[in-house]
C-alpha positions as a printed Julia matrix, in Angstrom:
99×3 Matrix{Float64}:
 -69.11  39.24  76.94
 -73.05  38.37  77.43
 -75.13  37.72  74.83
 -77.18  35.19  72.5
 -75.16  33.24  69.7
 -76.21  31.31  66.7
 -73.87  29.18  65.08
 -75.4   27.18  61.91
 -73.58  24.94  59.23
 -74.67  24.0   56.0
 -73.91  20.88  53.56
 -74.81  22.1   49.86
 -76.45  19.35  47.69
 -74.51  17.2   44.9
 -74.36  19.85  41.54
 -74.49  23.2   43.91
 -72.26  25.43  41.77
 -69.47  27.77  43.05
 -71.24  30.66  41.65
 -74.79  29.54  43.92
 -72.3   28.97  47.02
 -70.79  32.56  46.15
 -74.05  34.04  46.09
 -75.54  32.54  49.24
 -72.2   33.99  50.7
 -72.83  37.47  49.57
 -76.81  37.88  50.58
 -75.93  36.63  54.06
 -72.56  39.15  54.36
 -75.35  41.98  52.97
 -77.45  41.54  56.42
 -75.33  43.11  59.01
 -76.39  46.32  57.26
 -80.21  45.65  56.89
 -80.74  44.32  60.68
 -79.44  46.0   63.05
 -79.79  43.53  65.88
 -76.93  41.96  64.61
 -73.54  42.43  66.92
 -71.54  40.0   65.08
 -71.64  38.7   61.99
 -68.98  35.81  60.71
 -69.43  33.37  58.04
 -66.85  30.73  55.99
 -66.63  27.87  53.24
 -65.07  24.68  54.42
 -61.13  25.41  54.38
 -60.87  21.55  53.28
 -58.48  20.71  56.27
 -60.96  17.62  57.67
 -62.79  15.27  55.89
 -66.89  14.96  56.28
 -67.25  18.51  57.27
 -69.51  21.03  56.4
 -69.6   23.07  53.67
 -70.22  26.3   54.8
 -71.01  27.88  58.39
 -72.76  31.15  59.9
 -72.03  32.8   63.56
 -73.89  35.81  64.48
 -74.11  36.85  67.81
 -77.15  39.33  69.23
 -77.19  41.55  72.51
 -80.24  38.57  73.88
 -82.16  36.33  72.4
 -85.11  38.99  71.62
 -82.2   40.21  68.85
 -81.68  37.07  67.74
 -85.53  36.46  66.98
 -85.67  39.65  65.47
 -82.94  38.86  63.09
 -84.52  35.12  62.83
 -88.15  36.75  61.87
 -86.17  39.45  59.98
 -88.5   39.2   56.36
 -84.16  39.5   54.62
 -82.85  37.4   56.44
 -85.99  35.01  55.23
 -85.73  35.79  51.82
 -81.79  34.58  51.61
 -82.99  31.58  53.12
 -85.72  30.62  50.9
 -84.27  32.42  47.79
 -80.85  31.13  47.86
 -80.38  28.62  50.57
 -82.96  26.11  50.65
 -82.54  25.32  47.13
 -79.03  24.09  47.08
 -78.98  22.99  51.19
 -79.0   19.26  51.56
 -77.79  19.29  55.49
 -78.17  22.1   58.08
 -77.39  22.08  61.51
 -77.63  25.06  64.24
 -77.4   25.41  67.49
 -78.32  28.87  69.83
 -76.85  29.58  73.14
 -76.29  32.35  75.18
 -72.94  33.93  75.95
């Protein structure tokens, strides 16, 4: 398989609710059908297994990396982030690499 995949990981701040978790969860599983540049779309909570772990973690992968900025750029995939994301995010990490 070739292609362009972004992996990020998120740590939700002290007093981020299950509810806010769900939600970020939902707007981000709602974007496979608003950009299509999206080939992939995968995301998880934590299943608890090791300690010091993330919370919660994203992989999408895109045909190239002009998909991926597309979906980056993308003004919904934006609006999850600053709507529902940033609020309650007290870690992130991400990484992009192609296939």
């Amino acid at each position: 398989m070739s292609g362009f995949r972004h992996v990020v990981m998120f740590m939700w701040a002290e007093g981020t609710t299950t509810g806010q978790q769900e939600e970020v969860a939902e707007k981000l599983g709602e974007l496979p059908g608003v950009i299509p540049e999206i080939r992939e779309y995968s995301l998880g909570t934590n299943a608890g297994v090791n300690p010091d772990a993330y919370d919660f973690a994203v992989v999408g992968d895109f045909a190239d990396r002009a998909a991926y900025l597309v979906y980056r750029d993308h003004p919904a995939h934006r609006a999850v982030i600053d709507q529902y994301i940033t609020p309650i995010v007290a870690q992130r990490a991400a990484i992009q690499y192609e296939l």
